[in-house]
PyMOL Python script that loads the backbone (N, CA, C, O; Angstrom):
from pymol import cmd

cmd.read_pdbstr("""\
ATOM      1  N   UNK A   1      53.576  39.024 150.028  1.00  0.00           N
ATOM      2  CA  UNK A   1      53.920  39.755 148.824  1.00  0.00           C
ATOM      3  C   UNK A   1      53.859  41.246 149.119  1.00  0.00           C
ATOM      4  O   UNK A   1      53.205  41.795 150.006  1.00  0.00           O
ATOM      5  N   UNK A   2      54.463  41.664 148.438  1.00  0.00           N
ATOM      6  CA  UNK A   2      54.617  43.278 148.406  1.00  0.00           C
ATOM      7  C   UNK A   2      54.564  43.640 147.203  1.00  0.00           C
ATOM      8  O   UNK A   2      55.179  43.203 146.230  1.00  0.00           O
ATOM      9  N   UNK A   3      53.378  44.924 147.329  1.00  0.00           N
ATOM     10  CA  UNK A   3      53.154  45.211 145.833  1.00  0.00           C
ATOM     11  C   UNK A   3      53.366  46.770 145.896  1.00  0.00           C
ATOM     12  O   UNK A   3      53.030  47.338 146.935  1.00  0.00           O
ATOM     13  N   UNK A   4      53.784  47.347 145.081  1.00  0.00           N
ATOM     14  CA  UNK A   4      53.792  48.560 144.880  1.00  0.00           C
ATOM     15  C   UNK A   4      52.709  49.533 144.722  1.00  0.00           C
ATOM     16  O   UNK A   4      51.658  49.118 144.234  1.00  0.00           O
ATOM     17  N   UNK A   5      52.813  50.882 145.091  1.00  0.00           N
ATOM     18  CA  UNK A   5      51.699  51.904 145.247  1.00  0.00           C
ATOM     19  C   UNK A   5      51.497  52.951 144.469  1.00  0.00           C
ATOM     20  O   UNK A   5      52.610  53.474 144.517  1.00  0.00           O
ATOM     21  N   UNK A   6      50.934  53.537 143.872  1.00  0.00           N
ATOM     22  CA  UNK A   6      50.997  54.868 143.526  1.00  0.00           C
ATOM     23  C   UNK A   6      49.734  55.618 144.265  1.00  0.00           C
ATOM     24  O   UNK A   6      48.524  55.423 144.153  1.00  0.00           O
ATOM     25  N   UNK A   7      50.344  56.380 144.915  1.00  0.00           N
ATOM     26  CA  UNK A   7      49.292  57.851 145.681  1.00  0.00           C
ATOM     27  C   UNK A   7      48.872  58.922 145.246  1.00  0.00           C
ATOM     28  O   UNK A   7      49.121  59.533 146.286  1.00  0.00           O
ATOM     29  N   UNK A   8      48.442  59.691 144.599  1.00  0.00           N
ATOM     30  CA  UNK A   8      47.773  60.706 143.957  1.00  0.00           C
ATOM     31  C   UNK A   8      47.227  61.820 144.974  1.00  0.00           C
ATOM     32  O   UNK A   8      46.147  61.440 145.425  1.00  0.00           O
ATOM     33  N   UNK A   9      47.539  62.843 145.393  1.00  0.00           N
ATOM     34  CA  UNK A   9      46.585  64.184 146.055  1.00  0.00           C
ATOM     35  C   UNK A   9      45.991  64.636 145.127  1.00  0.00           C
ATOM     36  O   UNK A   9      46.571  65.034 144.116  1.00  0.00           O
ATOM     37  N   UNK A  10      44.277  64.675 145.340  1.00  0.00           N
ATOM     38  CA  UNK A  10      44.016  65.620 144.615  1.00  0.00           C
ATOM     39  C   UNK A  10      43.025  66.712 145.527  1.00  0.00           C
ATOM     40  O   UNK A  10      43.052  66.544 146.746  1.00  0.00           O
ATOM     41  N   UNK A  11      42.052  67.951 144.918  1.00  0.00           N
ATOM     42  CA  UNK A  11      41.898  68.697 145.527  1.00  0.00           C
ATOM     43  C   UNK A  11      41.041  68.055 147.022  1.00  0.00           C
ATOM     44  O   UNK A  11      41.028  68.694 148.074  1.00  0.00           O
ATOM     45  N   UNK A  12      40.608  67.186 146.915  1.00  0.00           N
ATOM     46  CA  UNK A  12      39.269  66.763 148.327  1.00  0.00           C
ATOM     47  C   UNK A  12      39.985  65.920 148.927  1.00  0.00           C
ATOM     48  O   UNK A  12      40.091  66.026 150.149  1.00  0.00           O
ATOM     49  N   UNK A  13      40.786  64.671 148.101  1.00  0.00           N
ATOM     50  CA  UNK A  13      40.923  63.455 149.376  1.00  0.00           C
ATOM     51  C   UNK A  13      42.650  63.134 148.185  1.00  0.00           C
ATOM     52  O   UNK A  13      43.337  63.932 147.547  1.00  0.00           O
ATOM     53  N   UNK A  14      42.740  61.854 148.350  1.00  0.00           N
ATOM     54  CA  UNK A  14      43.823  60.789 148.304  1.00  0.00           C
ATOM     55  C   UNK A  14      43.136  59.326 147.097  1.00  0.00           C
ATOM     56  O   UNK A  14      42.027  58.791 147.086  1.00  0.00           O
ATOM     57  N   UNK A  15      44.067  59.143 146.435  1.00  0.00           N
ATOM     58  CA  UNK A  15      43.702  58.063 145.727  1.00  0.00           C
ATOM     59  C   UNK A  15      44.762  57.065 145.345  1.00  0.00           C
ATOM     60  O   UNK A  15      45.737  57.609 144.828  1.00  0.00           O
ATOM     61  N   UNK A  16      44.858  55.531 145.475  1.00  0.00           N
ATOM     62  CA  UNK A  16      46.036  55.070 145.106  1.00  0.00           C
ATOM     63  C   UNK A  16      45.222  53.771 144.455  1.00  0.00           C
ATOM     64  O   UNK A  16      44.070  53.418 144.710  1.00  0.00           O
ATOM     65  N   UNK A  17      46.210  53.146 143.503  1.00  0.00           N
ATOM     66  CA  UNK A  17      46.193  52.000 142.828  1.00  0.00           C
ATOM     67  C   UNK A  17      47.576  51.359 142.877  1.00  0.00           C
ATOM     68  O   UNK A  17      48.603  51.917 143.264  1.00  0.00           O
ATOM     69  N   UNK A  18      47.428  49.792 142.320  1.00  0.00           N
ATOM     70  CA  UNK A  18      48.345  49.012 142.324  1.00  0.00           C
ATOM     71  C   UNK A  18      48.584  48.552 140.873  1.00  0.00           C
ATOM     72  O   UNK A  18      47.828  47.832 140.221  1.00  0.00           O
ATOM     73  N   UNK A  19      49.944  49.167 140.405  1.00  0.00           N
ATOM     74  CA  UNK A  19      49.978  49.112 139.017  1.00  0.00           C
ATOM     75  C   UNK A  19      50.291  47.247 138.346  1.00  0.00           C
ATOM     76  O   UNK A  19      50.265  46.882 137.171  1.00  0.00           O
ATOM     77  N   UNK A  20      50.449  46.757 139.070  1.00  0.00           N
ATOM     78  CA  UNK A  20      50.793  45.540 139.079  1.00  0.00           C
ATOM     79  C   UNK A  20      49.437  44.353 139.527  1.00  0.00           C
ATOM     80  O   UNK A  20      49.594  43.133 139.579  1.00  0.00           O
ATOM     81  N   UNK A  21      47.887  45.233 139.870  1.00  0.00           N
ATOM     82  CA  UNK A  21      46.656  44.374 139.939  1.00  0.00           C
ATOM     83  C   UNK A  21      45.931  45.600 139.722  1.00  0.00           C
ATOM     84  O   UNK A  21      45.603  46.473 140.526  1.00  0.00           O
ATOM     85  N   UNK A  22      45.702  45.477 138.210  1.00  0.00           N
ATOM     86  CA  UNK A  22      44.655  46.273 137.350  1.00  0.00           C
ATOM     87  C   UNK A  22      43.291  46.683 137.844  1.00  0.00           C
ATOM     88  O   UNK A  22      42.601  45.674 137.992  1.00  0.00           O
ATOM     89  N   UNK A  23      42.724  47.655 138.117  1.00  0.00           N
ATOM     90  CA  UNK A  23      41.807  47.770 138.429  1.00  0.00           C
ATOM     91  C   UNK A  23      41.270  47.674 139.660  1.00  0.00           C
ATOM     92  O   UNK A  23      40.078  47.595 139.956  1.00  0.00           O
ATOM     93  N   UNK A  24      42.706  47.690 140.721  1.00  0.00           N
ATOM     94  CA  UNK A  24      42.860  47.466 142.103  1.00  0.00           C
ATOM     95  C   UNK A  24      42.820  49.207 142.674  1.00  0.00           C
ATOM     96  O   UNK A  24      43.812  49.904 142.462  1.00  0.00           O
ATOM     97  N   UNK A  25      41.718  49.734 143.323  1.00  0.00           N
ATOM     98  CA  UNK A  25      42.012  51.136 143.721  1.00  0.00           C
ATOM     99  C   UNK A  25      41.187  51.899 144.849  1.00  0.00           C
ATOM    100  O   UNK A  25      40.010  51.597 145.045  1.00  0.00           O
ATOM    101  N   UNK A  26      41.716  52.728 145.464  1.00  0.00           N
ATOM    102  CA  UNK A  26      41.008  53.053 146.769  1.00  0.00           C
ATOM    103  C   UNK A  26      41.219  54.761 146.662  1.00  0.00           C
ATOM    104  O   UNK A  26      41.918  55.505 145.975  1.00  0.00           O
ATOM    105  N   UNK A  27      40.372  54.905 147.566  1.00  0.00           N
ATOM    106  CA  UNK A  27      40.821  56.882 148.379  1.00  0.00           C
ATOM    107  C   UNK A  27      40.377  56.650 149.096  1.00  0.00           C
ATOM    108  O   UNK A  27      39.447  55.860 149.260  1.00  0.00           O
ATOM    109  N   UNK A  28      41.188  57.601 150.090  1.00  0.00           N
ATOM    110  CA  UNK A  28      40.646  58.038 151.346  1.00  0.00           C
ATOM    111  C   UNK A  28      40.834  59.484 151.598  1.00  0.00           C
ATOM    112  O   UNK A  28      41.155  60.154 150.617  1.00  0.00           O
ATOM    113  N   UNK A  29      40.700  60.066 152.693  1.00  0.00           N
ATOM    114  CA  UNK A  29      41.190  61.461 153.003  1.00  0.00           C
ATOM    115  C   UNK A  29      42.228  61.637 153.571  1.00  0.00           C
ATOM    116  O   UNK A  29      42.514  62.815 153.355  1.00  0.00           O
ATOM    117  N   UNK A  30      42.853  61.268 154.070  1.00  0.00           N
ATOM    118  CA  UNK A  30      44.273  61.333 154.157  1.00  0.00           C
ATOM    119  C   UNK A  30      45.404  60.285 153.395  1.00  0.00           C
ATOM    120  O   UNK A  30      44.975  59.252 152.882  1.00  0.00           O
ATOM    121  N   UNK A  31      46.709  60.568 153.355  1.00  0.00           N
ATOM    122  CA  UNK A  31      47.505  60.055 153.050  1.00  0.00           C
ATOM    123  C   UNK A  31      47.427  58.107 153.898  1.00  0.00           C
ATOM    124  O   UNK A  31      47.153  56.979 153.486  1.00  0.00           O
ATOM    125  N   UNK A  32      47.789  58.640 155.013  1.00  0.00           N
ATOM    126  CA  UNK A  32      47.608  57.230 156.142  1.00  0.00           C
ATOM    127  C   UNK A  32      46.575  56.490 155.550  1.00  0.00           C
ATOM    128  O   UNK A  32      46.819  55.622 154.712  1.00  0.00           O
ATOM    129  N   UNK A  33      45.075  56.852 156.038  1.00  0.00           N
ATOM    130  CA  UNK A  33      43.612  56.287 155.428  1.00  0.00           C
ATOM    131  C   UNK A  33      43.857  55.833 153.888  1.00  0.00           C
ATOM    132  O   UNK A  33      42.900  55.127 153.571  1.00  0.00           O
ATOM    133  N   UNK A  34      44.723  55.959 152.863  1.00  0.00           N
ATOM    134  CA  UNK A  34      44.525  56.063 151.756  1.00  0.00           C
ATOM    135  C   UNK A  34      45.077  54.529 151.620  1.00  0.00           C
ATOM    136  O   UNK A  34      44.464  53.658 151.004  1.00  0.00           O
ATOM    137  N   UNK A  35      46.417  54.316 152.333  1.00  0.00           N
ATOM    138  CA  UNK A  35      46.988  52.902 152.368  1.00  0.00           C
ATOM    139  C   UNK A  35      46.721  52.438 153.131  1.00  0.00           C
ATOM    140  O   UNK A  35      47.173  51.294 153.190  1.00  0.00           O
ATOM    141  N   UNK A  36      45.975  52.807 154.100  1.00  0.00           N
ATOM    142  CA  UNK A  36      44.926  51.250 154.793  1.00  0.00           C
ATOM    143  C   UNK A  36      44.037  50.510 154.093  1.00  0.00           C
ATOM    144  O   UNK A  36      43.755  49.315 154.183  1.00  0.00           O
ATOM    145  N   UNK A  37      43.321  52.008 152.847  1.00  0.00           N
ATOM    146  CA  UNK A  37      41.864  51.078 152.003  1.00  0.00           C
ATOM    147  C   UNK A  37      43.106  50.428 151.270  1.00  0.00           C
ATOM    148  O   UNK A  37      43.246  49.217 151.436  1.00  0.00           O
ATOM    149  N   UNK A  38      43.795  50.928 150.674  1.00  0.00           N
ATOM    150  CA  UNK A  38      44.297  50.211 149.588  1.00  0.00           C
ATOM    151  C   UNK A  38      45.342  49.028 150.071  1.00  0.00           C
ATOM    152  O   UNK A  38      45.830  48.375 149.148  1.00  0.00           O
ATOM    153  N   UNK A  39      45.648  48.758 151.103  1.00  0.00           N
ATOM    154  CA  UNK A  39      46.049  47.354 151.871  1.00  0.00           C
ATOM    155  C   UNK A  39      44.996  46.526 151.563  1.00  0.00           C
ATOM    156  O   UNK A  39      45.048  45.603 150.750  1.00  0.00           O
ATOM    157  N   UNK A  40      43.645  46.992 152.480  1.00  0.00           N
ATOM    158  CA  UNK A  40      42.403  46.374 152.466  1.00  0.00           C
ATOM    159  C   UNK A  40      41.967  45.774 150.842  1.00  0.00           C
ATOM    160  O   UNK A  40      41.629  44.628 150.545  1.00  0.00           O
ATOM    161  N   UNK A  41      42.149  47.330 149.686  1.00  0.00           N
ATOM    162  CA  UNK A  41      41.971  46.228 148.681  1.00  0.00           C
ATOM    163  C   UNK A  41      42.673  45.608 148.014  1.00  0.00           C
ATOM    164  O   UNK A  41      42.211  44.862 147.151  1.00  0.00           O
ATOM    165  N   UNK A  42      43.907  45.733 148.210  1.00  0.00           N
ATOM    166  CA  UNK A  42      45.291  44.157 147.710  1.00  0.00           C
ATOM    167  C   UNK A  42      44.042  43.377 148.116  1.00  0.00           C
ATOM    168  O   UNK A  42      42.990  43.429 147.479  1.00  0.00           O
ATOM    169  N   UNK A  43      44.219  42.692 149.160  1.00  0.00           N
ATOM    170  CA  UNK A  43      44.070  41.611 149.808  1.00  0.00           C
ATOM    171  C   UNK A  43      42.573  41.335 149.388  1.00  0.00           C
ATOM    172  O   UNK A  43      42.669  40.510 148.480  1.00  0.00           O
ATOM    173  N   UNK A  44      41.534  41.552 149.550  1.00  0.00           N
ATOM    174  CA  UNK A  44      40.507  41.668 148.822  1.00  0.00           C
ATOM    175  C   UNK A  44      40.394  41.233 147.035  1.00  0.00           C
ATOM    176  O   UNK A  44      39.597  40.422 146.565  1.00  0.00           O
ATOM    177  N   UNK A  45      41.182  41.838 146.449  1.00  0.00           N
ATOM    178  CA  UNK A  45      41.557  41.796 144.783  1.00  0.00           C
ATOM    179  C   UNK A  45      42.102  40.397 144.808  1.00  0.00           C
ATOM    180  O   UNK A  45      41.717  39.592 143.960  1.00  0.00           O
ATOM    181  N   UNK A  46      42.961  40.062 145.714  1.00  0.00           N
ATOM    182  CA  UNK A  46      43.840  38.619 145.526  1.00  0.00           C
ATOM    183  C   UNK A  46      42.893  37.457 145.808  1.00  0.00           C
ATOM    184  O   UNK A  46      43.023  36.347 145.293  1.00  0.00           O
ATOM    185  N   UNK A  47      41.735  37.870 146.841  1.00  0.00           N
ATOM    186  CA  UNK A  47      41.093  36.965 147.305  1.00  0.00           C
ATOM    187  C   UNK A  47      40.032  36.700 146.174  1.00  0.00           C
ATOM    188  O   UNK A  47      39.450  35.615 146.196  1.00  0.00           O
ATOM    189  N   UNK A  48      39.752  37.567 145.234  1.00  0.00           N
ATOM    190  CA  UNK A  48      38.760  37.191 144.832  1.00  0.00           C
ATOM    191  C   UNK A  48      39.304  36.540 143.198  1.00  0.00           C
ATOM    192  O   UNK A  48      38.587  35.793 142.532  1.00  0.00           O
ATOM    193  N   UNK A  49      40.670  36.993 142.765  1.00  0.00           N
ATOM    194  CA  UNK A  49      41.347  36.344 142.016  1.00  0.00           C
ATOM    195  C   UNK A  49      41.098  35.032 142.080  1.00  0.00           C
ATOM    196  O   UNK A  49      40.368  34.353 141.358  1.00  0.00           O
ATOM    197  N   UNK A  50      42.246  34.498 143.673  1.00  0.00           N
ATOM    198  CA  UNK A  50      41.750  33.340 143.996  1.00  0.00           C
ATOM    199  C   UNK A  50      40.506  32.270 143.696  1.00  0.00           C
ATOM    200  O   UNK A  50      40.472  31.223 143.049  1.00  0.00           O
ATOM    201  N   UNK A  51      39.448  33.040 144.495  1.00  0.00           N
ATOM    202  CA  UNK A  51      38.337  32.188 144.041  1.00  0.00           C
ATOM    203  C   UNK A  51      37.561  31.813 142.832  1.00  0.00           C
ATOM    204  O   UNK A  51      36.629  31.028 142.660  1.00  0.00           O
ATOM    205  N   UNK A  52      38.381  32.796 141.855  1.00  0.00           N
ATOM    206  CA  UNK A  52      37.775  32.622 140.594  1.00  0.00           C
ATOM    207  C   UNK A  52      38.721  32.056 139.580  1.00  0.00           C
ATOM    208  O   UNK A  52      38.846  32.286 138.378  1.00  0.00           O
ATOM    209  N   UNK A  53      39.412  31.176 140.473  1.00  0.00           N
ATOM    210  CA  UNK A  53      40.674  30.587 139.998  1.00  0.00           C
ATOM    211  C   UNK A  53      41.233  31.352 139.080  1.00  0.00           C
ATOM    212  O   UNK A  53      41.403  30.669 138.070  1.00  0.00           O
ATOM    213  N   UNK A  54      41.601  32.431 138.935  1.00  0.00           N
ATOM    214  CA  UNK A  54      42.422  33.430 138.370  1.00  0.00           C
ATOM    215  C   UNK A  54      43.706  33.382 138.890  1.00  0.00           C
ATOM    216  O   UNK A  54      43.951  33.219 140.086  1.00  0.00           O
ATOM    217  N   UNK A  55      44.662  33.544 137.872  1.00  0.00           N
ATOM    218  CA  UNK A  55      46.094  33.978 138.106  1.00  0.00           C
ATOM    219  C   UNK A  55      46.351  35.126 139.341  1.00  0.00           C
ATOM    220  O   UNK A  55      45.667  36.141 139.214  1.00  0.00           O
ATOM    221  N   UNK A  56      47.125  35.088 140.347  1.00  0.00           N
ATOM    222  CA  UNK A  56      47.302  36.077 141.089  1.00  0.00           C
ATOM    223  C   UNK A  56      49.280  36.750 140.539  1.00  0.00           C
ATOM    224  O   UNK A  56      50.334  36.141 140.723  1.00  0.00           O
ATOM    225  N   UNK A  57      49.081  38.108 139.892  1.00  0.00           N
ATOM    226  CA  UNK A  57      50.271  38.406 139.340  1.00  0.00           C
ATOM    227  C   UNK A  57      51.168  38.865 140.377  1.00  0.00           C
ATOM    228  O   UNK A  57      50.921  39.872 141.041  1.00  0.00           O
ATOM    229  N   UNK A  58      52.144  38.197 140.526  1.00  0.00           N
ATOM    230  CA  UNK A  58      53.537  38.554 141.116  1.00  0.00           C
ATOM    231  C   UNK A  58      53.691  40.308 140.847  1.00  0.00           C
ATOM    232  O   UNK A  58      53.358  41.003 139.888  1.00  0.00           O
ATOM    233  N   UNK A  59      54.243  40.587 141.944  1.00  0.00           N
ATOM    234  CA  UNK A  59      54.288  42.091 142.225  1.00  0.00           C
ATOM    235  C   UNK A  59      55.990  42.427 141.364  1.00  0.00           C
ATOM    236  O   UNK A  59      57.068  41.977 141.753  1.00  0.00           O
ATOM    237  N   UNK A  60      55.816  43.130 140.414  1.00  0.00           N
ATOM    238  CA  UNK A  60      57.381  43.384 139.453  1.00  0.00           C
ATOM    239  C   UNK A  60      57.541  45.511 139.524  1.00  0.00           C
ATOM    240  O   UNK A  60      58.573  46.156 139.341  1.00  0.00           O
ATOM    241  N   UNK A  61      56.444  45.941 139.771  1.00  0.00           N
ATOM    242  CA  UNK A  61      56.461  46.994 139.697  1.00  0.00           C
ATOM    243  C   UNK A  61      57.603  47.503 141.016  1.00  0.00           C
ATOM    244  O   UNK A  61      57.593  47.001 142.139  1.00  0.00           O
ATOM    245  N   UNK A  62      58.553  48.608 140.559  1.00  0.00           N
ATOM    246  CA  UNK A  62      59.010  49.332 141.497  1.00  0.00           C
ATOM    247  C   UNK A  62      59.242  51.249 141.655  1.00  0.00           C
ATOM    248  O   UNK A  62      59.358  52.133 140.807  1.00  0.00           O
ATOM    249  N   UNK A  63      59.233  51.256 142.774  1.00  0.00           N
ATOM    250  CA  UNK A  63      59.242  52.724 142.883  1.00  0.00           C
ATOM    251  C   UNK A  63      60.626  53.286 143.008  1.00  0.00           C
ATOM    252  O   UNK A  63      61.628  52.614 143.252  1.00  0.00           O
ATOM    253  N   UNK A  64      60.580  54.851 142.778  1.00  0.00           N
ATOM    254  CA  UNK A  64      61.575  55.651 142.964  1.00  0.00           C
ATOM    255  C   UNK A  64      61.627  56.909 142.877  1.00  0.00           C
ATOM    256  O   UNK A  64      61.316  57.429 141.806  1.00  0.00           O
ATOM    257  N   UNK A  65      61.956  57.559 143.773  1.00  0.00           N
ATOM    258  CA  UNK A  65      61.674  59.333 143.889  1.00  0.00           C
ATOM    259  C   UNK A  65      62.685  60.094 142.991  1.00  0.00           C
ATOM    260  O   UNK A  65      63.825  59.633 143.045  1.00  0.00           O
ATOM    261  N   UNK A  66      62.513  61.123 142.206  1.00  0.00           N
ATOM    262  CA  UNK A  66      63.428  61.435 141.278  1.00  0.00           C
ATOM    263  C   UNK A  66      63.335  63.092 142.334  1.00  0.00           C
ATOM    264  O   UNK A  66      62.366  63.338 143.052  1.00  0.00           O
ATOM    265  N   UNK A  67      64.153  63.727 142.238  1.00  0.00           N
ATOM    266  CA  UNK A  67      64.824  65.101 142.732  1.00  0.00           C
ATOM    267  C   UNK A  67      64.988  65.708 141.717  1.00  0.00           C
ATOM    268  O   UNK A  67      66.003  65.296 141.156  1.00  0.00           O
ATOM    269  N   UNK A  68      64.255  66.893 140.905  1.00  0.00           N
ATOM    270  CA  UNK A  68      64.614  67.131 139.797  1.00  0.00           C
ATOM    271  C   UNK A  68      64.780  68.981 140.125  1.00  0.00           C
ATOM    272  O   UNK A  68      63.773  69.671 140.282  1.00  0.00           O
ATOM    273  N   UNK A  69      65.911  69.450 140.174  1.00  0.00           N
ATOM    274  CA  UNK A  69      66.254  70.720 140.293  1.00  0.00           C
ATOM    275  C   UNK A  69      65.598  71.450 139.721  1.00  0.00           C
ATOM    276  O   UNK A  69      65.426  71.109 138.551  1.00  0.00           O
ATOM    277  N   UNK A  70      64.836  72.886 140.183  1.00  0.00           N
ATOM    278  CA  UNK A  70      64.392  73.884 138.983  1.00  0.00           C
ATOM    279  C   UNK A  70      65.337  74.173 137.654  1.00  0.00           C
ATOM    280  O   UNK A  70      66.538  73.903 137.657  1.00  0.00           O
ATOM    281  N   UNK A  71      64.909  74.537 136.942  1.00  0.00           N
ATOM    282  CA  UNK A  71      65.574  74.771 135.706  1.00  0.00           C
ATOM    283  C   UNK A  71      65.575  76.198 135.382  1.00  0.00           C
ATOM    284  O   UNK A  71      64.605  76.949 135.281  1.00  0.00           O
ATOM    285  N   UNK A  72      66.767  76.441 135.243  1.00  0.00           N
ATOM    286  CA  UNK A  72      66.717  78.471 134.911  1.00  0.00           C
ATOM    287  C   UNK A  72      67.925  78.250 135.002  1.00  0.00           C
ATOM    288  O   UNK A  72      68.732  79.173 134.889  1.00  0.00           O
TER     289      UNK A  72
END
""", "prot")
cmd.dss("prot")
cmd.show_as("cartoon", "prot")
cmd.util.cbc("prot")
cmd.orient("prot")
């Protein structure tokens, strides 16, 4: 499965979640480090879904970069 990311910079480190497994979220200090934890916690989040016989939700979320020209 492939689930979608959102990455966040803020002033110290990196933070991302998976909008599609609630409460699924990591930082690291770099960009790279940031989607390794947060690989690490997909897989982790699903596993423990799993064992608690919980629904594991199909990944529907998608991304897309918007280009938005200055305005003046």
């Amino acid at each position: 499965m492939r689930y979608a990311i959102v990455i966040e910079k803020s002033p110290r480190n990196y933070a991302a979640y998976v909008p599609d497994l609630p409460g699924c979220v990591a930082t690291g200090a770099s960009r790279n480090e940031v989607v390794e934890e947060i690989s690490e916690a997909i897989r982790l989040h699903i596993k423990s879904l799993r064992e608690h016989h919980e629904p594991v939700p199909a990944p529907r979320s998608t991304t897309a970069v918007v280009d938005v020209a200055a305005a003046g």
